[in-house]
C-alpha positions, 0 to 999 in steps of 0.5 A: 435371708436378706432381712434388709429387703423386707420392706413391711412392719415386723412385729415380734411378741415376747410373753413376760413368763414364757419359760420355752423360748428365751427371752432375747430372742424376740427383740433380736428378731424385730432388730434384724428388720428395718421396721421391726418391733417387739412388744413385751405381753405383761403377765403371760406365759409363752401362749400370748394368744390364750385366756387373760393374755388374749385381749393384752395381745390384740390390744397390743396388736391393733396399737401395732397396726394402727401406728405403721399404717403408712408402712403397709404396702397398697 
């Protein structure tokens, strides 16, 4: 894969406690891309989108969205 031609914002989410994937994989992953991003979520285990780590995730990805606005294509 040409990770060069991808042109958008890539966010890649990291759980603080998550014991299935380890835990550099997720910032090599947003590094692969020019806009790349990586956002640790404090405190949750690998389901970021569950229970308490819920409403940290979303917040993080509304930050997320908010501050690459201009980057989105049309």
């Amino acid at each position: 894969m040409d990770f060069a031609a991808v042109t958008t914002p890539v966010l890649t989410l990291r759980a603080e406690h998550d014991l299935l994937v380890p835990p550099q994989i997720a910032p090599k992953t947003a590094a692969r891309y020019r806009y790349g991003t990586c956002v640790d979520i404090a405190g949750s285990d690998h389901l970021v989108f569950s229970g308490d780590a819920l409403a940290t995730t979303m917040g993080h990805i509304d930050a997320w969205i908010a501050g690459n606005r201009g980057l989105f294509a049309s």
